[in-house]
mmCIF file of the N, C-alpha and C atoms, coordinates in Angstrom:
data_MODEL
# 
_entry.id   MODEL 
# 
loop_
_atom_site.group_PDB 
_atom_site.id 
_atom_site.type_symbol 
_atom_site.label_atom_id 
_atom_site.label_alt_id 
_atom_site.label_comp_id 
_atom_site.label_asym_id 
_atom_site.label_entity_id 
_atom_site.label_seq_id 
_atom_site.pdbx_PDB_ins_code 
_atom_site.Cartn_x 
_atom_site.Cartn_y 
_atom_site.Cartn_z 
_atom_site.occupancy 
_atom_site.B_iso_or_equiv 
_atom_site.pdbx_formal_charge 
_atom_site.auth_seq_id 
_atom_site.auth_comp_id 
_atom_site.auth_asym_id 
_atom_site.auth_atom_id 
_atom_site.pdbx_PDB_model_num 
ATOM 1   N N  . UNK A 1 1  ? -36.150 -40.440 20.537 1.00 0.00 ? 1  UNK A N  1 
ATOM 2   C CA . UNK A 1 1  ? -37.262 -40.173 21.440 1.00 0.00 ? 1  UNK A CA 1 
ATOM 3   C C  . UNK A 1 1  ? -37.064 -38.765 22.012 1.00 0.00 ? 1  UNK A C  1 
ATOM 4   N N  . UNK A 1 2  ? -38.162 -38.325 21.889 1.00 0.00 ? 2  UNK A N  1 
ATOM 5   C CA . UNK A 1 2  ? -37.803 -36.384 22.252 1.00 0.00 ? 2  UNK A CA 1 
ATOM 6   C C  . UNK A 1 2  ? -37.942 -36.826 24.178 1.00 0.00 ? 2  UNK A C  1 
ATOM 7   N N  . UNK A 1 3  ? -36.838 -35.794 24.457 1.00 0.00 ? 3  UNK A N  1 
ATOM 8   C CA . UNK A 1 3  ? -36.906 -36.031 26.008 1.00 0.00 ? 3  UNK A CA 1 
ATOM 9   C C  . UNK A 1 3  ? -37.605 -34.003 26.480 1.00 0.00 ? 3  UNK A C  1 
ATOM 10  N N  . UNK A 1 4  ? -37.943 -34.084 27.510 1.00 0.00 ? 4  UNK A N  1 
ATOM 11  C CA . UNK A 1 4  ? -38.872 -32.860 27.722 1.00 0.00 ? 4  UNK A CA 1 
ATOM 12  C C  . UNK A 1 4  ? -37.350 -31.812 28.603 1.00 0.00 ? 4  UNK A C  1 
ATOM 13  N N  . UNK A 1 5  ? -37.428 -30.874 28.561 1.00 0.00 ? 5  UNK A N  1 
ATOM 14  C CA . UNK A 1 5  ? -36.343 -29.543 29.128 1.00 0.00 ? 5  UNK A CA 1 
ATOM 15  C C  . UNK A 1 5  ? -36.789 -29.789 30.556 1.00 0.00 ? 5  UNK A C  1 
ATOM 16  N N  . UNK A 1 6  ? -35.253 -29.875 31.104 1.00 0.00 ? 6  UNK A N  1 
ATOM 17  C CA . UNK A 1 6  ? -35.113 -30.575 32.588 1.00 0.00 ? 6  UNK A CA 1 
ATOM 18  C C  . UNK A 1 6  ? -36.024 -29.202 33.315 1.00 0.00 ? 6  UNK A C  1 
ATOM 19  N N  . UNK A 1 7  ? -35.333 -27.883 32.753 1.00 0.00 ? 7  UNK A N  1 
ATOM 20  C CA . UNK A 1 7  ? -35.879 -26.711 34.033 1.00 0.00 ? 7  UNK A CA 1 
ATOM 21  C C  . UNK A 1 7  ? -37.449 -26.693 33.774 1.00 0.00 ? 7  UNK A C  1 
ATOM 22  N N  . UNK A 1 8  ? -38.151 -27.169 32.984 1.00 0.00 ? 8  UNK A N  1 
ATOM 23  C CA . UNK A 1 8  ? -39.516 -27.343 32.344 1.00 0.00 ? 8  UNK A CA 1 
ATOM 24  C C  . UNK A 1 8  ? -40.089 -28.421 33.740 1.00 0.00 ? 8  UNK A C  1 
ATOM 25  N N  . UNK A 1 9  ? -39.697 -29.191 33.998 1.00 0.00 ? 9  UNK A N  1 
ATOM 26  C CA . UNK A 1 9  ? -40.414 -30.309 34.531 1.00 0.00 ? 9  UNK A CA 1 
ATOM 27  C C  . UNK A 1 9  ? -40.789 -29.597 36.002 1.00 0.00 ? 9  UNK A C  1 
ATOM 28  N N  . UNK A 1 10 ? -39.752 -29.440 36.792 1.00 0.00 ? 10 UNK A N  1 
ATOM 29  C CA . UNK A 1 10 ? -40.356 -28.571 38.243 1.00 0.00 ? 10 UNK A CA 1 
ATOM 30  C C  . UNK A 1 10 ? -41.626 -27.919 37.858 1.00 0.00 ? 10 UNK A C  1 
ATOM 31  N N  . UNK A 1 11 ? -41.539 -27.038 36.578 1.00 0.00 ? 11 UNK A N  1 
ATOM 32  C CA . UNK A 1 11 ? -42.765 -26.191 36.717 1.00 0.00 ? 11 UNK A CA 1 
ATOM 33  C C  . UNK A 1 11 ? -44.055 -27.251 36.494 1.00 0.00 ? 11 UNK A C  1 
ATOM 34  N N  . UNK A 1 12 ? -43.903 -28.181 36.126 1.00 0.00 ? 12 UNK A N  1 
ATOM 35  C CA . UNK A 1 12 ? -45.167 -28.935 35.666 1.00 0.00 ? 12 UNK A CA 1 
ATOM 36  C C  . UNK A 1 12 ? -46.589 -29.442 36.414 1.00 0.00 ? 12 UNK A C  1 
ATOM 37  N N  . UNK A 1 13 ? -47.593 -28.615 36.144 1.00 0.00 ? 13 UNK A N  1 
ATOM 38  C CA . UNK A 1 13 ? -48.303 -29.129 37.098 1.00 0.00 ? 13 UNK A CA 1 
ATOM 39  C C  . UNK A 1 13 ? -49.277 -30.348 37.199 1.00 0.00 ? 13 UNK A C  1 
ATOM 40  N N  . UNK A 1 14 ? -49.241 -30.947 38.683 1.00 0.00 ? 14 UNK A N  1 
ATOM 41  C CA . UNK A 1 14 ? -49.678 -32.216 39.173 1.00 0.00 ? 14 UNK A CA 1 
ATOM 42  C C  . UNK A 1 14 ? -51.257 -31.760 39.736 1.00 0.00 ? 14 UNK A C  1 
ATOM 43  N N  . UNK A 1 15 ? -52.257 -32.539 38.622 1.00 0.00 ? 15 UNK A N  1 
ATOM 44  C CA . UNK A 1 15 ? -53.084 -32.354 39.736 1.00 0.00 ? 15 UNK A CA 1 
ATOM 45  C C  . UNK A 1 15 ? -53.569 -33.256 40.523 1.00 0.00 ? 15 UNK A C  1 
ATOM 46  N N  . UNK A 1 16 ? -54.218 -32.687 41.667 1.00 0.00 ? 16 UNK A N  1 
ATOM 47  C CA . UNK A 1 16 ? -54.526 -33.746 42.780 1.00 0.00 ? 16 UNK A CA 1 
ATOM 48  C C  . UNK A 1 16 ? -55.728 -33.617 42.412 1.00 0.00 ? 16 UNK A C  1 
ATOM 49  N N  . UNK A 1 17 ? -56.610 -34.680 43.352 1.00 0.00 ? 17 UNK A N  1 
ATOM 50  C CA . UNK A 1 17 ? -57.833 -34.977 43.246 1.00 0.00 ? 17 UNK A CA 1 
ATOM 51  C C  . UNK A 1 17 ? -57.954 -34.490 44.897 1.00 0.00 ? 17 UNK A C  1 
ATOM 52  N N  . UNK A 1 18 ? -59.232 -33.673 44.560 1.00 0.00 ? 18 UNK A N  1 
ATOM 53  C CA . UNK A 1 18 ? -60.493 -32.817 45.946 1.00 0.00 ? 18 UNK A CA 1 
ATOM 54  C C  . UNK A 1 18 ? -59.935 -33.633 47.218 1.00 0.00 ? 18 UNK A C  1 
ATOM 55  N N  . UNK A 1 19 ? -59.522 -32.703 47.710 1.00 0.00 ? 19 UNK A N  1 
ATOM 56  C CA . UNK A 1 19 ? -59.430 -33.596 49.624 1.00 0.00 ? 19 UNK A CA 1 
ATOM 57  C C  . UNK A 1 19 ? -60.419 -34.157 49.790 1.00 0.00 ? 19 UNK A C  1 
ATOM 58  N N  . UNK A 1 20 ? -61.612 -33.719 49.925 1.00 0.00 ? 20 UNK A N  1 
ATOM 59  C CA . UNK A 1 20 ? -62.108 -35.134 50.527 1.00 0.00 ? 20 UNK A CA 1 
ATOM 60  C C  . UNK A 1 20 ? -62.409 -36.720 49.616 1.00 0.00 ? 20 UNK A C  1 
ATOM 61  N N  . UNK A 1 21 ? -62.085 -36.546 48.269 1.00 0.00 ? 21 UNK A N  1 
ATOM 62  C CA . UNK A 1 21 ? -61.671 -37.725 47.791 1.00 0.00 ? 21 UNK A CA 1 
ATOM 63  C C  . UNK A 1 21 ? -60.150 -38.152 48.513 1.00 0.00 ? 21 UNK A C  1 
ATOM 64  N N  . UNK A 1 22 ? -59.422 -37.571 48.291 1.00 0.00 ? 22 UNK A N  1 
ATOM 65  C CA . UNK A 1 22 ? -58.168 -38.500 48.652 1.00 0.00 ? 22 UNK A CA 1 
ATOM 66  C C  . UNK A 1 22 ? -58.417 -38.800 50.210 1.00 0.00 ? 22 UNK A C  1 
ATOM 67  N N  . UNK A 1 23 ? -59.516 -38.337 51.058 1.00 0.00 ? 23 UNK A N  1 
ATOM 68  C CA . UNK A 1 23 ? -59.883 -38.686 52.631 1.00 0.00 ? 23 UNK A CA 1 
ATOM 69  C C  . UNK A 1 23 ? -60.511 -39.919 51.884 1.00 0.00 ? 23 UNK A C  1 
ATOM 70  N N  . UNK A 1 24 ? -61.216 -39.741 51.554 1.00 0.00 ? 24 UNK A N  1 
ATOM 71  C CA . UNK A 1 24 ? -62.169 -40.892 51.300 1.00 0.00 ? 24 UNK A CA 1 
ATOM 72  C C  . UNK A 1 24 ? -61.832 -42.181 50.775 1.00 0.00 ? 24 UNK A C  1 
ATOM 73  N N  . UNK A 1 25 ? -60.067 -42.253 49.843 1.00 0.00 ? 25 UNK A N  1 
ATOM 74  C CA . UNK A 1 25 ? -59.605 -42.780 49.343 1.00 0.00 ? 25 UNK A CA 1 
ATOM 75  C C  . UNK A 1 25 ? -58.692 -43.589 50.511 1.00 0.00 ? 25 UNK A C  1 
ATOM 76  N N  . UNK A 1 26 ? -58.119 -42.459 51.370 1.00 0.00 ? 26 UNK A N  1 
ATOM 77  C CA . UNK A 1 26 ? -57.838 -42.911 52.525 1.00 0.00 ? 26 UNK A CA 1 
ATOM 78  C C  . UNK A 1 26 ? -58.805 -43.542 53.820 1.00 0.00 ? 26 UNK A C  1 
ATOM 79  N N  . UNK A 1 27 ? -59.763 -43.796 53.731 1.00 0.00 ? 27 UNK A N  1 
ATOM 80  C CA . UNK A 1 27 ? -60.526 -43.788 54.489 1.00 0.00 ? 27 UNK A CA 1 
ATOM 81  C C  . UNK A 1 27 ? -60.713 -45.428 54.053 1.00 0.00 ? 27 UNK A C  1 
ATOM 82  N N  . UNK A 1 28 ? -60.672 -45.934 52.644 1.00 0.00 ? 28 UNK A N  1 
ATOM 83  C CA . UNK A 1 28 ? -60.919 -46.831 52.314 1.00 0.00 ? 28 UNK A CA 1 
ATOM 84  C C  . UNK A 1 28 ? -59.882 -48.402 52.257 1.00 0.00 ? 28 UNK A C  1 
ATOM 85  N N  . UNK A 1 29 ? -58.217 -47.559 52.198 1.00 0.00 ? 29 UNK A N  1 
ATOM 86  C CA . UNK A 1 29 ? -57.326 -47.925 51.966 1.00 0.00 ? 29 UNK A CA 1 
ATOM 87  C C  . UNK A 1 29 ? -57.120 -48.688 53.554 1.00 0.00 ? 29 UNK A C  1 
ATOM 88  N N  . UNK A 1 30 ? -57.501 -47.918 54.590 1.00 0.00 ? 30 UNK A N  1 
ATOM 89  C CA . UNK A 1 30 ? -57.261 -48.388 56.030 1.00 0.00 ? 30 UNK A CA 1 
ATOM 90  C C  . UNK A 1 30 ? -58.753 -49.454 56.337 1.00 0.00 ? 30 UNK A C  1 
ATOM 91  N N  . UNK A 1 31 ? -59.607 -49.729 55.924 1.00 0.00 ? 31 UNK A N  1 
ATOM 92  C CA . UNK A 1 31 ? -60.443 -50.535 55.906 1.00 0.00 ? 31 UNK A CA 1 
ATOM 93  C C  . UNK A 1 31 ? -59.590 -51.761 55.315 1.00 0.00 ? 31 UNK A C  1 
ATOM 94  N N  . UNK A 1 32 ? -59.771 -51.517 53.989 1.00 0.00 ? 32 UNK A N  1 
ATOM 95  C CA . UNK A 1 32 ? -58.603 -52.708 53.224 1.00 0.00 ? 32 UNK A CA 1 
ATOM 96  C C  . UNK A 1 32 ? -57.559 -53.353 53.960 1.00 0.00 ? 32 UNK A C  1 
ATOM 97  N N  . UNK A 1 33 ? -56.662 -52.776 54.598 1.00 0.00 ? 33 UNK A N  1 
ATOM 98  C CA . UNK A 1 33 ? -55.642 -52.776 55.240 1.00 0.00 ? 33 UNK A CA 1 
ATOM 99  C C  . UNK A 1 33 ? -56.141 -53.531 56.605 1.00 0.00 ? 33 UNK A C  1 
ATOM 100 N N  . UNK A 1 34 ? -57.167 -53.370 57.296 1.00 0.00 ? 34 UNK A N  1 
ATOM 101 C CA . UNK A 1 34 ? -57.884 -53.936 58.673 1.00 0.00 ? 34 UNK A CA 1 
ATOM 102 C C  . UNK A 1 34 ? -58.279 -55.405 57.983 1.00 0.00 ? 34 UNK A C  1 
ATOM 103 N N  . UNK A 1 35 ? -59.073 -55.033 57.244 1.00 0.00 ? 35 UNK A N  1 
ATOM 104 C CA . UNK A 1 35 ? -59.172 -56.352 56.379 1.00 0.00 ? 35 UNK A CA 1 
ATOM 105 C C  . UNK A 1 35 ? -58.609 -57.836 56.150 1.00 0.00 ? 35 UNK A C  1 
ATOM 106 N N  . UNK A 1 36 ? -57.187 -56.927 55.590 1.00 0.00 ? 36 UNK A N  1 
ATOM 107 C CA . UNK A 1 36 ? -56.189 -57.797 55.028 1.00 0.00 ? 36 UNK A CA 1 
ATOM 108 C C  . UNK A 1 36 ? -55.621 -58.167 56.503 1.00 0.00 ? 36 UNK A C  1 
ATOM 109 N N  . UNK A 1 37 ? -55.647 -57.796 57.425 1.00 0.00 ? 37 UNK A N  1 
ATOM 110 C CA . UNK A 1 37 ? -55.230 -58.396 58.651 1.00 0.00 ? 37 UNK A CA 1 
ATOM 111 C C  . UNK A 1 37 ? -55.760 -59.092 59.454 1.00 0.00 ? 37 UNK A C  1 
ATOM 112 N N  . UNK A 1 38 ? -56.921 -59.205 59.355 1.00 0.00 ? 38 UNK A N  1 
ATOM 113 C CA . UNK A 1 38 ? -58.159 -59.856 60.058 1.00 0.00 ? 38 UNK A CA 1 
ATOM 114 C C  . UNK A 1 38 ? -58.073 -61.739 58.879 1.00 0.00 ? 38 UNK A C  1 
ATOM 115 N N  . UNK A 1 39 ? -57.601 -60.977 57.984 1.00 0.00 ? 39 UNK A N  1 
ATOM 116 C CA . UNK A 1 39 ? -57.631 -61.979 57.085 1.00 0.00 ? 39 UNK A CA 1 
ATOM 117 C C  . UNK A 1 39 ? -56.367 -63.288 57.141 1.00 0.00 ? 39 UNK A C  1 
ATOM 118 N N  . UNK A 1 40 ? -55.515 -62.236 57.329 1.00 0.00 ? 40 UNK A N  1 
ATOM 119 C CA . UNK A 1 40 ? -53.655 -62.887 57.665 1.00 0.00 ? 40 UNK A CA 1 
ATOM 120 C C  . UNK A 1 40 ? -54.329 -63.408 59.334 1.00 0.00 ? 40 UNK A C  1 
ATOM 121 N N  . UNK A 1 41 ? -54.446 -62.933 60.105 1.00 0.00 ? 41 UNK A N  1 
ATOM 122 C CA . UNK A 1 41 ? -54.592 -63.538 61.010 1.00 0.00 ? 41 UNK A CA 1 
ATOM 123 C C  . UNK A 1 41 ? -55.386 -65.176 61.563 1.00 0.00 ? 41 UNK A C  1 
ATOM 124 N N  . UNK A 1 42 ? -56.069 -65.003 61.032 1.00 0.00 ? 42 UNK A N  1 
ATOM 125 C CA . UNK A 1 42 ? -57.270 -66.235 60.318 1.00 0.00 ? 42 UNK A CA 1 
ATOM 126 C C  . UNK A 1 42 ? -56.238 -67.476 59.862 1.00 0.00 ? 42 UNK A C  1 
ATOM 127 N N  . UNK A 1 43 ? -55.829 -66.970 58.506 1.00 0.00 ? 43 UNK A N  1 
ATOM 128 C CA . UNK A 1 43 ? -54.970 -68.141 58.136 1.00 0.00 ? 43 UNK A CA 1 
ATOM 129 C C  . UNK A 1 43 ? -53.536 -68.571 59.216 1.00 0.00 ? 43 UNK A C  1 
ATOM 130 N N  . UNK A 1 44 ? -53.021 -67.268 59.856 1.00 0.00 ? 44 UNK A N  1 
ATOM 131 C CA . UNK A 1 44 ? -52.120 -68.615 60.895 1.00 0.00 ? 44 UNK A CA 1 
ATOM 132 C C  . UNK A 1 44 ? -52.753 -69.026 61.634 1.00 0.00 ? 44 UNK A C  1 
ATOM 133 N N  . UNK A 1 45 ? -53.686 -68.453 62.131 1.00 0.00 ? 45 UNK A N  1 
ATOM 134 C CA . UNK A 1 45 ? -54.721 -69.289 63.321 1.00 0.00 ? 45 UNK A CA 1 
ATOM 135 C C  . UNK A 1 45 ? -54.963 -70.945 62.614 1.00 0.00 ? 45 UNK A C  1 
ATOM 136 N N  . UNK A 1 46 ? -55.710 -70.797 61.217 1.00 0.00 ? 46 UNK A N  1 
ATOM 137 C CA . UNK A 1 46 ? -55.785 -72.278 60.706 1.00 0.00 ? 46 UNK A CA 1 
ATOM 138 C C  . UNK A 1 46 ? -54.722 -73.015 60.023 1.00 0.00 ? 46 UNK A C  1 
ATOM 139 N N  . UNK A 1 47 ? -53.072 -72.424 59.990 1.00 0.00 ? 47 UNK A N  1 
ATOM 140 C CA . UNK A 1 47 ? -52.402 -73.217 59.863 1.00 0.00 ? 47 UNK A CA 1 
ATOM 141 C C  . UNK A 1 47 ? -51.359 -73.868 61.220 1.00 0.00 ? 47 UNK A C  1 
ATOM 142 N N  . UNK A 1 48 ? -52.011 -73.178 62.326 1.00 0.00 ? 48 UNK A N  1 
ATOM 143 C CA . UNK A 1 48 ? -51.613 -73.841 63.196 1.00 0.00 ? 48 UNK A CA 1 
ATOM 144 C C  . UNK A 1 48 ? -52.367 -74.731 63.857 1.00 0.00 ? 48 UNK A C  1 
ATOM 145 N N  . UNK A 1 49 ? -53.590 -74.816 63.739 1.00 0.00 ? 49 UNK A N  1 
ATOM 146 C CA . UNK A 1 49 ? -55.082 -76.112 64.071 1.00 0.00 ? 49 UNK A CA 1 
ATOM 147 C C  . UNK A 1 49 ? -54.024 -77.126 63.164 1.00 0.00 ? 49 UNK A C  1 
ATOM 148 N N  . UNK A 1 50 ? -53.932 -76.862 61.953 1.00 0.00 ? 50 UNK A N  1 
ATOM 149 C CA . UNK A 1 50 ? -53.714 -77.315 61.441 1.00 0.00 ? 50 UNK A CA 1 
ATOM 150 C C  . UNK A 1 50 ? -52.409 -78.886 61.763 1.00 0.00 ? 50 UNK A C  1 
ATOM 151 N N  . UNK A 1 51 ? -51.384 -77.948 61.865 1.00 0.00 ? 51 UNK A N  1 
ATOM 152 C CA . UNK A 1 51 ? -50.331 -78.411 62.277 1.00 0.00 ? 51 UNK A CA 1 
ATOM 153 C C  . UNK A 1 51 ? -50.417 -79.523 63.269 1.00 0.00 ? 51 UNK A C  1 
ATOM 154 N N  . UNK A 1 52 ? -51.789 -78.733 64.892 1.00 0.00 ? 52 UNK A N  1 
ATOM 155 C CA . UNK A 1 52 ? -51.567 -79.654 65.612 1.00 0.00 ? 52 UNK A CA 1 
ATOM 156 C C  . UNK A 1 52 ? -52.464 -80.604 65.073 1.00 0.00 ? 52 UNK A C  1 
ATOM 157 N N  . UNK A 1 53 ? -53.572 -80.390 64.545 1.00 0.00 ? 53 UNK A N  1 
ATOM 158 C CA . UNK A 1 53 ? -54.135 -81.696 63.372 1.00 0.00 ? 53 UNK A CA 1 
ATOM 159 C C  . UNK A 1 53 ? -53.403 -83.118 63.453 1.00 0.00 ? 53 UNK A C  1 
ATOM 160 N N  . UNK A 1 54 ? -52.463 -82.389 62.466 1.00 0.00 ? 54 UNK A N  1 
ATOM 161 C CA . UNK A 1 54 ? -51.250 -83.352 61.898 1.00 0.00 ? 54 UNK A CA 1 
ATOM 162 C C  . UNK A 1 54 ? -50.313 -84.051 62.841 1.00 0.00 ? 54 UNK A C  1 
ATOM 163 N N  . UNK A 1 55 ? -50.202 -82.984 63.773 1.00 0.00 ? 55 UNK A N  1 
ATOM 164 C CA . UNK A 1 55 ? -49.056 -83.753 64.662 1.00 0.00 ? 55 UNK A CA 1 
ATOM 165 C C  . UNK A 1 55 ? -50.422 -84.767 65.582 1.00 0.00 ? 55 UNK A C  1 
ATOM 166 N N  . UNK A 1 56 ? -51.245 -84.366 65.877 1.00 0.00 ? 56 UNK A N  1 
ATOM 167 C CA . UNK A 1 56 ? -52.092 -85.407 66.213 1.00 0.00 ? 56 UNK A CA 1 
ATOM 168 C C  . UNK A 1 56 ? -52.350 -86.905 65.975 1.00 0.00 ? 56 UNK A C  1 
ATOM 169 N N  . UNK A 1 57 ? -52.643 -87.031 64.343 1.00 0.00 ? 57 UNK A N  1 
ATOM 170 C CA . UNK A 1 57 ? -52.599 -87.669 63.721 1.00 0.00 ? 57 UNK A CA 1 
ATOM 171 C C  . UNK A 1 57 ? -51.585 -88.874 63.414 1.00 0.00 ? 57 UNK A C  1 
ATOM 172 N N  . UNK A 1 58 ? -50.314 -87.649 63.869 1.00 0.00 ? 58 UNK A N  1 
ATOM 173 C CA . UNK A 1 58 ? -49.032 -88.587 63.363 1.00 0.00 ? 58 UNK A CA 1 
ATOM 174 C C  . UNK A 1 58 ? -48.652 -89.322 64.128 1.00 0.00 ? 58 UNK A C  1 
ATOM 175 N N  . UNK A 1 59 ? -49.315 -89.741 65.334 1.00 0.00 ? 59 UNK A N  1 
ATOM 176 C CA . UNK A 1 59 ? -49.137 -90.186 66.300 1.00 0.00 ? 59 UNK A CA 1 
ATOM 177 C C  . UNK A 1 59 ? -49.623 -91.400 66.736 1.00 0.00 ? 59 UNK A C  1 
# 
């Protein structure tokens, strides 16, 4: 397998994508992220109804 010349690689260029895509990318990632917490939050809320449900029940 050909491997590429180590002093070669530093020079190699990365491109990025337009700031205001990667804003926008970021912009989207923290929505997601609010999301996913609104979401986690929800489920312990209903696995603790839950629980007292059960312990209700068990009674």
């Amino acid at each position: 397998m050909p491997r590429g010349d180590r002093k070669a690689i530093p020079n190699f260029p990365i491109p990025l994508p337009p700031l205001p895509l990667q804003q926008l990318f970021a912009h989207r990632i923290e929505q997601i992220e609010h999301q996913k917490a609104e979401v986690q939050k929800a489920i312990t809320d209903l696995k603790t109804l839950l629980a007292s449900r059960m312990q209700y029940w068990g009674e």
